[in-house]
C-alpha positions, 0 to 999 in steps of 0.5 A: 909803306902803309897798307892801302887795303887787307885781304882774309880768306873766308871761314867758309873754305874748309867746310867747302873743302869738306863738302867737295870730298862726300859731294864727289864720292856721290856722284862717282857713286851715281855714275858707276850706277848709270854705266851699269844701268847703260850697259844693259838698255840704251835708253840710259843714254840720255840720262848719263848725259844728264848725269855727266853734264850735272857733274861738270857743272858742279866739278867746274864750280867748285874752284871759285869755293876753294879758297874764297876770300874778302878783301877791305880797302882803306881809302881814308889811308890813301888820301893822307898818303898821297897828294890827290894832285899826284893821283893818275888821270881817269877815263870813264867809258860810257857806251849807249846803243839804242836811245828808245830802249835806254831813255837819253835822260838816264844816260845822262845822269850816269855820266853827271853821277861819274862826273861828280866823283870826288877826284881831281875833276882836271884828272877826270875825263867822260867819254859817252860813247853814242852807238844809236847816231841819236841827234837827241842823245847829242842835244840831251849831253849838250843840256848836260854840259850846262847842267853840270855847272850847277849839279857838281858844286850842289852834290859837294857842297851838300856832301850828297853820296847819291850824285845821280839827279835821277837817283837823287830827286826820286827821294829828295826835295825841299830847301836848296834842292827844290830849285835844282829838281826844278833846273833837272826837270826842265833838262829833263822835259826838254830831252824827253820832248825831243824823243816824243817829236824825234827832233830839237825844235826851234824853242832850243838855244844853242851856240853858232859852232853847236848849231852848226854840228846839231845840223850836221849830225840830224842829216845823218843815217843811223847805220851810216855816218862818219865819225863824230867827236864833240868835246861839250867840256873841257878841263881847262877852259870850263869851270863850274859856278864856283869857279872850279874845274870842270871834267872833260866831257866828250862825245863820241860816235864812231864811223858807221858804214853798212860793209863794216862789222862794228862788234857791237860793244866791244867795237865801240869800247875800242874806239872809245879806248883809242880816241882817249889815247890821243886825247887823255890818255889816262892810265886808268880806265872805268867802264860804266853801262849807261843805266849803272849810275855811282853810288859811292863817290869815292870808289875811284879811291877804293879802285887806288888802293890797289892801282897804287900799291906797287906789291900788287899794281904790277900784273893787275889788269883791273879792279871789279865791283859788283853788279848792284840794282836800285829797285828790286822787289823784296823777293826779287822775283826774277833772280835779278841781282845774280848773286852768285854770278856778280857776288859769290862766284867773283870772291872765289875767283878772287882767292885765285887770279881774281874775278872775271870781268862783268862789263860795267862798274870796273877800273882797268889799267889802260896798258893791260888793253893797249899798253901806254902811250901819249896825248897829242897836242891839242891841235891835232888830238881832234883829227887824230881822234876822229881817224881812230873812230873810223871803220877802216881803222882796225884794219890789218892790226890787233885790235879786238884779237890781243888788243884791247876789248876782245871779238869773236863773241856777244859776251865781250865782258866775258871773253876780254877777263878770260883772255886777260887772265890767260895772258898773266893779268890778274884781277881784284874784286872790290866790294865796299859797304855802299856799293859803288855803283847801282843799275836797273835790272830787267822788270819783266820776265821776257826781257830777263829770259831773252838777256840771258838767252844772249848771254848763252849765245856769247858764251857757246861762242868762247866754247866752241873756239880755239879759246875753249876754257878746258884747252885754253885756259887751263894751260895758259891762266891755271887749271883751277881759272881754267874750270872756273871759266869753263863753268860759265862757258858752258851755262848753256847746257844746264838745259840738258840735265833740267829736261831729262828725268830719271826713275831712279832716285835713290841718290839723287836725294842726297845729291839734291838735299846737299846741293841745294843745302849748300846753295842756300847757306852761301845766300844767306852767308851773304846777307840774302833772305830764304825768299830771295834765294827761292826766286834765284834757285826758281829762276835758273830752272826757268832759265835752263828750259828756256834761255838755255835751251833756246840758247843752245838751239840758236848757237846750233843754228849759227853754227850751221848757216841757218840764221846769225847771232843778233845783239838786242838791247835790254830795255831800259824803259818800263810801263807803270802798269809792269813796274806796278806788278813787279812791286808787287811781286807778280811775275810778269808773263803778259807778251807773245813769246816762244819763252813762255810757251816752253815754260807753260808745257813745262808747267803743265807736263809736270803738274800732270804727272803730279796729278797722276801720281797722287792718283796712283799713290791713293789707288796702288799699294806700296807706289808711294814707296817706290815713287816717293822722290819722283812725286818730292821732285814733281811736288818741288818744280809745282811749288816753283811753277805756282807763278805760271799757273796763276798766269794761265788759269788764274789772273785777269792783268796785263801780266798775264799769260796770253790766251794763245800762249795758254793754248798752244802750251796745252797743246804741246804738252798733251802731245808729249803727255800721249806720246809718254803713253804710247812709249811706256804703254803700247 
């Protein structure tokens, strides 16, 4: 059989190998010395904690770089090989939660970019599901029903890549394509019309059955309403201008009631998973977040050249490409791209059982969620669809345990990969020269710190249960997956070795010339610039003193009753005024946040001690000798706090630091500076 796609193993493996061999035997050498230490004063004890928990970190981490590899598909071969009428049937998952914070429009340009895949458009299905109740997100995929008659048969007779009217028109106009950006804009200001007045006014031609259910649908409350199920379009009955087929597009909100949990995403993933059973039944799934528009029409074909090759198709779950933004500034200033969490880190899983799932832009194979099963006739699908929607559904079964997209923490993306692989699947990270799909990253500091913050909430939730990577995983996936997962379970507590300071520095040079030394090659091995590089390495030490840290603290407090996870909705809506500063490259600090409290005492303790040890090296003989790789250290977190000490002492724009914010930071860093004091001098 012809090969659909080829896999190396990365050139960068055997220096890996070489790496972890001399890395080890410094930290061993570390440790020894702090047990030492600990034996003759207790005040070491923090500082072998710090010691422990960096040398998890780094032990945990190093499985992904043992066997890195680099796959390429071919989907040129596969399209000669197999009928595209004999391709299987798609179903891409849309979920949207909150239509203030992810803009209706945006919503519906993703869901036009995966209808213009180039498959079969009768083996294509787009299921939105609508987690906000919004009448305006119904009425906004109404407009885009009648939208895509025209849009799809554009995008292909122009051979367009960018199939997202939003992504295309940013940058496109004239000839043919000015009378579509004109058909666009009036979708548009329609639905953005109806957001601003928070209803569909009478200006707004609809059909009988469609006034019928836009009536229906604006008398409910948010939080409690039956399920709702609109099929917009219909594969065998709607055709575009050309007269072609047109995908199925379906509308989908479930059962809300106040006394039923929902598990937030993966609850309305699982009901998008049975609602398409009875109505598609697709054997494969894509799942999109409702910002991540497609940016390479054939990556359904790329996802096929594994899904139909039978030497791998057999235990794979699902094939995930990389989160990729539109965008961001030429530093990327808040560490937004994630590469070694969407890049880096998914080919070195990918040398083992493959990369853990990461939410958006991934093709799963429908038995791995719920193995197979069968349409229903037409005449029943609706009802039967309806009654898969509901609260009461899930009741007494396995969904959500060993069933499809998996509860029990906020990182549903995280724990369904985990629970996937350690039930035998395996996965495949598939990463094509035009990246297949490209997504808004957050544009102000606050809202990157508080995502994060979630994200660490989520996975203290995987840690401390049963499902724990170091029990679970290492026994039921493999040790290496095992440690893998662990290394992402346990983010959080980088916040410990990030907050704790040493006066013995001897070795801690090598271990942080290596580390950071390693961390750089591998950006620029993968086409990164040393300044994007500095804003990714400045950003996790923000995140460990604040995402982290308030992470940590949150889950505590969960933990014993004081307060419950929460599930904020990163916005998706941003003020000229910001979108202009982060061009700029200026980090935005300019709201209220508890975040930048921490980060300006942070800032302020350290150019302190800075201060105070350039004093001290200029008054006192031989202390730059002894306290050179303290003030290196100081010195290096400075030169990353530059950002924040513009913000509180230097800038006038709407980004800056608030003035109570500056205060109280003041505050409290004098407080722990005194309290240093007394410690070390009274």
């Amino acid at each position: 059989m012809t090969a659909f796609h080829a896999l190396r193993v990365s050139r960068h493996a055997l220096l890996n190998r070489a790496h972890m061999l001399l890395y080890s035997l410094a930290i061993l050498a570390l440790l020894r010395h702090r047990l030492s230490c600990l034996l003759s004063s207790s005040r070491f004890l923090p500082l072998l904690l710090a010691d422990l928990v960096l040398a998890f970190m780094w032990v945990a981490c190093q499985a992904s770089r043992w066997r890195p590899v680099r796959r390429h598909e071919f989907p040129d071969r596969l399209l000669r090989e197999v009928d595209p009428a004999a391709f299987p049937a798609l179903d891409v998952f849309i979920c949207t939660a909150d239509p203030h914070r992810e803009p209706p429009i945006s919503v519906v340009s993703t869901a036009l970019s995966a209808m213009a895949f180039d498959y079969p458009p009768d083996r294509l299905s787009i299921y939105v599901s609508d987690d906000g109740g919004s009448a305006v997100t119904l009425f906004a995929f109404m407009e885009a029903s009648r939208f895509a008659r025209y849009w799809l048969p554009f995008c292909k007779e122009n051979g367009l890549l960018d199939r997202s009217p939003e992504a295309f028109f940013r940058s496109n106009i004239g000839g043919d394509s000015d009378k579509m950006k004109m058909m666009y804009e009036s979708m548009k200001a329609k639905v953005e019309g109806a957001m601003e007045r928070g209803y569909v006014g009478n200006d707004v031609i609809f059909d009988a059955e469609e006034r019928e259910l836009f009536e229906k649908w604006k008398g409910f409350a948010r939080h409690d309403h039956p399920s709702v199920i609109q099929v917009l379009l219909q594969s065998s009955k709607d055709s575009d201008i050309m007269g072609n087929a047109l995908p199925n597009l379906i509308y989908v909100s479930r059962e809300k009631r106040p006394s039923s949990h929902h598990h937030f995403k993966a609850g309305a993933l699982n009901v998008l998973t049975r609602v398409s059973s009875v109505m598609s039944n697709a054997p494969v799934i894509l799942t999109l977040d409702c910002d991540m528009y497609c940016n390479n029409p054939r990556a359904p074909l790329h996802a096929l050249c594994y899904f139909l090759d039978p030497a791998v198709s057999t235990d794979l779950a699902f094939v995930q490409f990389p989160q990729c933004f539109h965008g961001i500034n030429e530093n990327d200033i808040y560490a937004s791209e994630l590469k070694r969490l969407f890049m880096i880190n998914s080919r070195g899983m990918d040398g083992l059982r493959g990369p853990n799932y990461v939410g958006t832009g991934c093709f799963f194979s429908r038995r791995s969620l719920h193995g197979t099963g069968s349409p229903a006739s037409e005449s029943s699908a609706l009802q039967k669809a309806v009654e898969a929607a509901a609260c009461s559904f899930e009741l007494g079964t396995k969904w959500g345990s060993s069933i499809g997209f998996r509860y029990g923490s906020l990182v549903e993306d995280f724990h369904t990969g985990y629970r996937l692989h350690c039930e035998g699947w395996k996965s495949v990270f598939c990463d094509p020269a035009r990246p297949a799909f490209l997504g808004d990253g957050p544009k102000n500091l606050n809202d990157v710190l508080s995502q994060c913050k979630r994200w660490c909430v989520g996975l203290y939730e995987v840690t401390f249960s049963r499902f724990n990577p170091l029990t679970f995983g290492t026994t039921k996936a493999s040790f290496s997956m095992g440690l893998i997962y662990a290394h992402y379970a346990c983010w959080g507590t980088w916040c410990v070795p990030i907050t704790v300071s040493d006066p013995w520095f001897s070795l801690y040079a090598y271990l942080f010339t290596a580390a950071y030394g390693q961390d750089l090659v591998e950006f620029l091995a993968d086409g990164a610039t040393f300044r994007r590089w500095w804003s990714d390495q400045r950003m996790w030490m923000t995140r460990g003193v604040t995402s982290f840290l308030f992470g940590t603290i949150q889950f505590g407090l969960n933990h014993i009753g004081m307060s419950a996870p929460g599930f904020n909705v990163t916005s998706k809506v941003t003020e000229a005024e910001q979108i202009e500063r982060y061009e700029r490259g200026v980090v935005d600090l300019g709201v209220k946040s508890p975040f930048f409290v921490a980060l300006g005492t942070v800032a302020v303790v350290n150019l302190s001690s800075l201060v105070v040890g350039i004093a001290r090296v200029a008054t006192t003989e031989g202390f730059l000798d002894e306290q050179f790789a303290q003030l290196f250290l100081s010195g290096f977190v400075a030169a990353n706090c530059w950002p924040i000490y513009e913000a509180m002492f230097l800038r006038s724009d709407g980004g800056r630091m608030p003035r109570s914010v500056t205060l109280i930071s003041l505050t409290v860093a004098g407080l722990l500076l005194f309290m240093g004091y007394l410690v070390f001098h009274v």
